[in-house]
C-alpha positions in Angstrom: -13.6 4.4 -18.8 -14.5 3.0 -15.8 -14.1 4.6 -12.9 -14.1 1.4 -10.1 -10.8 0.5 -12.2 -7.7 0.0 -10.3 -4.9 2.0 -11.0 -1.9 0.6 -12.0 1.8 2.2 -10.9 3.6 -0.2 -13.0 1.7 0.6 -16.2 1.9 4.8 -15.5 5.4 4.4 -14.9 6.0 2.4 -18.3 3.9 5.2 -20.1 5.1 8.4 -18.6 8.8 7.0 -19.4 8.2 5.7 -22.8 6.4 8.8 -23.9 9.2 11.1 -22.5 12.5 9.0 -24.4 10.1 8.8 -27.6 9.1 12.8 -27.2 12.7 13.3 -26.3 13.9 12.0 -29.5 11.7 14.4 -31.7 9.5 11.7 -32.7 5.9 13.2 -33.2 3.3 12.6 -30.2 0.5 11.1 -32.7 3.2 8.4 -33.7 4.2 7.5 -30.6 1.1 6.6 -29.1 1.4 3.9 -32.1 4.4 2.6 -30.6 3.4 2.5 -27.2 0.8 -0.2 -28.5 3.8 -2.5 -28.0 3.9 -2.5 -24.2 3.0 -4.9 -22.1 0.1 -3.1 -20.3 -3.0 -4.2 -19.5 -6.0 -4.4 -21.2 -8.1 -1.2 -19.7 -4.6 0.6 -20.4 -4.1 -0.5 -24.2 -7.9 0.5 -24.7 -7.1 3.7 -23.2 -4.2 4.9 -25.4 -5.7 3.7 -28.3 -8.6 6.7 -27.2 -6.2 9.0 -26.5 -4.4 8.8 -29.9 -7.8 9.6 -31.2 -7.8 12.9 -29.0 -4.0 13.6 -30.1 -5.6 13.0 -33.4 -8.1 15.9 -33.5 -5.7 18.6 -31.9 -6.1 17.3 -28.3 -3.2 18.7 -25.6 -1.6 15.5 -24.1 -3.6 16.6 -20.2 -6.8 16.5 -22.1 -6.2 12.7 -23.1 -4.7 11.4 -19.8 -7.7 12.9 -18.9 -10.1 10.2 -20.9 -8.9 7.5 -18.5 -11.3 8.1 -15.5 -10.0 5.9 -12.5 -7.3 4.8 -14.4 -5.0 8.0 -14.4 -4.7 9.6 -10.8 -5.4 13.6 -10.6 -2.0 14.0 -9.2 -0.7 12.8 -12.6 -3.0 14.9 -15.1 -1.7 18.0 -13.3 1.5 17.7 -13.5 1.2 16.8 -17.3 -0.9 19.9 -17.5 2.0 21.8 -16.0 4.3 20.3 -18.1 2.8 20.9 -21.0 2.0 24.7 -20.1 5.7 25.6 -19.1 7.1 23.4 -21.8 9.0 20.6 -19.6 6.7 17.6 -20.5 10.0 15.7 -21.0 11.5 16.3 -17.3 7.2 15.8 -15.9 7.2 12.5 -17.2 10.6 11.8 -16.4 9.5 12.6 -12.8 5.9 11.1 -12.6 8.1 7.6 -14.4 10.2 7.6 -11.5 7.8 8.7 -8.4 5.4 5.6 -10.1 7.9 3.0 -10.3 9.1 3.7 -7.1 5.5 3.3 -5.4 4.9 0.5 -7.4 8.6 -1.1 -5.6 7.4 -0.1 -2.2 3.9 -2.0 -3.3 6.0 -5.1 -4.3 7.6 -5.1 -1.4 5.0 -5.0 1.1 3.3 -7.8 -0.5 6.1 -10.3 -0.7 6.6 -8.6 3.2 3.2 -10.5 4.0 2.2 -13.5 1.4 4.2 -15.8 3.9 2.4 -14.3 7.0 -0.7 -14.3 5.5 -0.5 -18.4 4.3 0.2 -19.1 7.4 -2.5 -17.2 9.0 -5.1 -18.9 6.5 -3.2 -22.0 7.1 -3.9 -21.6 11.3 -7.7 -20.9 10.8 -8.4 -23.9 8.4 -6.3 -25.8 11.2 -8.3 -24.8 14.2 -12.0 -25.3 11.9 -10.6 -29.0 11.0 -9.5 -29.3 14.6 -13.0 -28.1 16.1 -15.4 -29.6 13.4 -13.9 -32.9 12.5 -10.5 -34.0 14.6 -13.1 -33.3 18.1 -16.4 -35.2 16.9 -14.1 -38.3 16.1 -12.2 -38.3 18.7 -15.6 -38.0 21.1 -16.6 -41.2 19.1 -13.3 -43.1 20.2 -14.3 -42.3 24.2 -17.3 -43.7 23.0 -16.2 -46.9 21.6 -14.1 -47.4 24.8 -17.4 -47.0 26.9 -15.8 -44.2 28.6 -17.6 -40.7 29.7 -17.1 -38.1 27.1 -15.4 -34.9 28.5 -17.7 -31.9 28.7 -15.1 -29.7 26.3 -15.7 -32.4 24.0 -19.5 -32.2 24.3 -19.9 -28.0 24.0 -17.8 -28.7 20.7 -19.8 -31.0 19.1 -23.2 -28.9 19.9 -21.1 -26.1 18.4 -20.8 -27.9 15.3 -24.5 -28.8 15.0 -25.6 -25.5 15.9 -23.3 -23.9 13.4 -24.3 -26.8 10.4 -28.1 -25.8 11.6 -27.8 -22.1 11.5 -25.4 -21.3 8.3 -27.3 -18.4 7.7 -27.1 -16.7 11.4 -24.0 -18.0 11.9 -22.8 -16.3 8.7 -25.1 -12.7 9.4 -23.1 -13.0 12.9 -19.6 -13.2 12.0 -20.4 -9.8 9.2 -22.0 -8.4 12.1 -19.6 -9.1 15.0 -16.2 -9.6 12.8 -17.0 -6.5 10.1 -19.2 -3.9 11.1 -19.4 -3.7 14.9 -15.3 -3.4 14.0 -15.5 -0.6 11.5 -18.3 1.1 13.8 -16.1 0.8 17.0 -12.6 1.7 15.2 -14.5 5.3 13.2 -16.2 6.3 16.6 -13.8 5.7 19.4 -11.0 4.4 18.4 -10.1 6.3 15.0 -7.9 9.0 16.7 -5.9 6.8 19.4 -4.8 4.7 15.9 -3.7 7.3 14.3 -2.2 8.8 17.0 -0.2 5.6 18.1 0.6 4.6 14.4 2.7 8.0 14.1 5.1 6.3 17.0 5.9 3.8 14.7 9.3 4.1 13.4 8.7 2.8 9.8 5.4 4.8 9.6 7.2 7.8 10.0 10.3 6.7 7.5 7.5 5.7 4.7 5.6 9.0 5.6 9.1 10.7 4.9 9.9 8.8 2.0 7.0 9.8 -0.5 6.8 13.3 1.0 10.6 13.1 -0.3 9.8 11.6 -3.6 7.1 14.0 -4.3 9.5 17.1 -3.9 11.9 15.6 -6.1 9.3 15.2 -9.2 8.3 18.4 -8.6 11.7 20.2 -8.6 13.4 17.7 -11.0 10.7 18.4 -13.5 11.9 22.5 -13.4 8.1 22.9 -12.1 7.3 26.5 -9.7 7.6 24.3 -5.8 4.7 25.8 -4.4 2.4 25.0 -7.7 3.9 21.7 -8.0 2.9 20.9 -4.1 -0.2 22.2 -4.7 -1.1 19.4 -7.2 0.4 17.1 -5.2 -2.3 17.1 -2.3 -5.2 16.3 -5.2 -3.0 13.1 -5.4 -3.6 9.6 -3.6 -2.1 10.4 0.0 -2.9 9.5 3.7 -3.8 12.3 6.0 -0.8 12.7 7.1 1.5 13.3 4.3 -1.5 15.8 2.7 -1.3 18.2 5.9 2.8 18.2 5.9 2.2 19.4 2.2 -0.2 21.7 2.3 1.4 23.7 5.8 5.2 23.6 3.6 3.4 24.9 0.6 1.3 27.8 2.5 4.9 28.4 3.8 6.5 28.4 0.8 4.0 31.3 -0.5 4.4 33.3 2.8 7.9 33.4 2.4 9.6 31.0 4.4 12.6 28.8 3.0 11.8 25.0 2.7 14.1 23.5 5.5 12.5 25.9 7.7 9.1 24.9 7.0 10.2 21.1 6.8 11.6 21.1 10.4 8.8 22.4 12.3 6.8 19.7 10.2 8.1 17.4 12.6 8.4 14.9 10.0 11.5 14.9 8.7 14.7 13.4 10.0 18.0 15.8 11.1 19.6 13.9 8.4 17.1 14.5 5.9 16.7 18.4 6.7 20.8 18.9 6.7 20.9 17.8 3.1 17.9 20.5 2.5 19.1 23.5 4.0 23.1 22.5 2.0 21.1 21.9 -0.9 19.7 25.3 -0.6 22.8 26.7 0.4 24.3 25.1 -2.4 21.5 25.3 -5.0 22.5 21.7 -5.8 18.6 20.8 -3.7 17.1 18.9 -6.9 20.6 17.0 -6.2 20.0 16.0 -2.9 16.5 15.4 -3.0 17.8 12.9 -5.4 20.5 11.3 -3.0 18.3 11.3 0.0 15.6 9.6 -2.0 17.8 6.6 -2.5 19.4 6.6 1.1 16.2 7.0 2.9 14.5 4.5 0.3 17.5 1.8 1.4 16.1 2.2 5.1 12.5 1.9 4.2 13.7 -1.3 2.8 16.1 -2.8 5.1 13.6 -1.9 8.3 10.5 -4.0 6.5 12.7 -6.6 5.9 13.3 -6.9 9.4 9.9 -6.8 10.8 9.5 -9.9 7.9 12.1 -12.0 9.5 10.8 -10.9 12.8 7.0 -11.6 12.1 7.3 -15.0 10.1 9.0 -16.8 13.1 6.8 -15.7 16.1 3.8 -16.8 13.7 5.8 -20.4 13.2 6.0 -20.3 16.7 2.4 -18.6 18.0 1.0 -21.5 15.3 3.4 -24.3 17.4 1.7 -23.2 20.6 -1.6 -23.9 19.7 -0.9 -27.0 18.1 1.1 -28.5 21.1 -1.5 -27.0 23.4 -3.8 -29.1 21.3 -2.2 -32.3 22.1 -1.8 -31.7 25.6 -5.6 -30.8 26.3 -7.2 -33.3 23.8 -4.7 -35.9 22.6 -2.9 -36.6 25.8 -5.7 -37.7 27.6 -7.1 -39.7 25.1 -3.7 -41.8 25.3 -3.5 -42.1 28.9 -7.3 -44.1 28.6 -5.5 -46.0 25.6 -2.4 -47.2 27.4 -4.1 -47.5 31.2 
């Protein structure tokens, strides 16, 4: 397969869930891979099952075909299969890995509806201010013009802009990759890198997202019946910012030196006083696969409701930042053009 291919949470979701109710019901492995056929995945994903019952086919283990789907199928996901299939609780590994995907594919959803409307009307403010500076401008420098009156020097560095920029495509174009794309990159990975990363961990729904998957991970790994420190283990091979990697990997080496989970969690730093009272009554308890489960849907409902509001915060100061420049428009190159007209 090929590895550039973009991994799809909504298709792993549908095939580590199916695969668990068919497997659940007793119905052989080789036969369901016939049935998944049915789904509507896409293409690389149909092509890869149909490789995989092959595998099944000549005596494979479930891990080993996963494992035929190279940039399709995260490593996070073909360990935990591997796991499941060594301890014998594939059922409850796919039941987890369905819901961990489904819920990242949500959270993906989410964010993209958060900033289509944004985003048009950013796209919608830069073909505005290019029609503005290389058509509206040139004509209206024609009308002063026509009127036999001077043209104003703004009008005049515009229009040479314009020619220069029609002369030069090439420069102009090896310019804005140069100044807009690399010097950026080069600048943000030399000196500016660690003061982002540092400043982005003050923001508040940062942190609750951070929270959230570190949540969600722990949950798959102790709702599937999976040894905690083995399962964490796995989960740093998976797809996860720096952040969330080094919270796992310092609870994990915890774990293994002893240390109970709240009271690794806590000096994390990560984790709310909310989130790490459920914890420490769920180990009190032994109910914690119970309220990993509860705080995954309560801290998932904040997550939510906080990006909504940064949506409905964002969209109107764009409406309004886009108002500005059109009314500052009129006022520096419409206005004057009517006081000529009317005097």
């Amino acid at each position: 397969m090929n590895s550039k291919k973009k991994v799809s949470y909504k298709d792993l979701a549908l095939i580590a869930g199916n695969i668990s109710k068919l497997y659940e019901e007793g119905i052989q492995l080789l036969h369901i891979f016939s049935l998944l056929d049915e789904l509507p995945l896409k293409k690389e994903y149909k092509m890869l099952l149909k490789e995989m019952e092959i595998i099944i086919r000549d005596g494979g283990t479930l891990r080993k075909a996963f494992s035929k789907g190279e940039g399709l199928i995260p490593i996070f996901f073909l360990s935990m299969v591997g796991i499941g299939e060594r301890t014998g609780r594939i059922v409850y590994v796919l039941k987890g890995l369905e819901m961990y995907y489904n819920k990242l594919q949500y959270i993906n959803k989410t964010i993209i509806n958060s900033i289509t409307y944004p985003l048009i009307l950013m796209i919608a403010l830069i073909i505005l201010v290019f029609f503005v500076l290389f058509f509206f401008i040139p004509s209206m420098a024609n009308i002063y013009g026509a009127m036999g009156k001077d043209i104003p020097d703004i009008y005049l560095k515009i229009i040479s802009m314009k020619k220069f920029v029609f002369r030069n495509p090439i420069l102009i174009i090896l310019q804005v990759m140069i100044w807009g794309i690399i010097a950026p990159i080069f600048i943000f990975n030399i000196f500016l890198r660690k003061s982002f990363y540092y400043y982005i961990e003050k923001i508040q729904v940062y942190n609750l997202f951070n929270e959230y998957i570190t949540i969600v991970l722990m949950s798959v790994v102790i709702n599937s019946g999976i040894n905690i420190a083995i399962g964490l283990e796995y989960c740093c091979e998976g797809e996860l910012n720096e952040k969330i990697t080094k919270v796992l990997r310092k609870i994990n080496d915890d774990i293994k030196n002893g240390k109970v989970l709240s009271e690794s969690m806590n000096e994390t730093m990560m984790f709310s006083k909310y989130t790490l009272a459920h914890i420490k009554l769920g180990e009190e308890c032994g109910s914690l696969d119970k309220r990993l489960i509860i705080l995954e849907t309560e801290i998932f409902n904040n997550l939510n409701d906080k990006i909504s509001k940064i949506t409905v915060l964002v969209q109107p100061l764009l409406i309004l930042t886009i108002g500005i420049i059109i009314l500052s428009f009129i006022i520096k190159f419409v206005v004057p053009l009517l006081d000529i007209v009317l005097i």
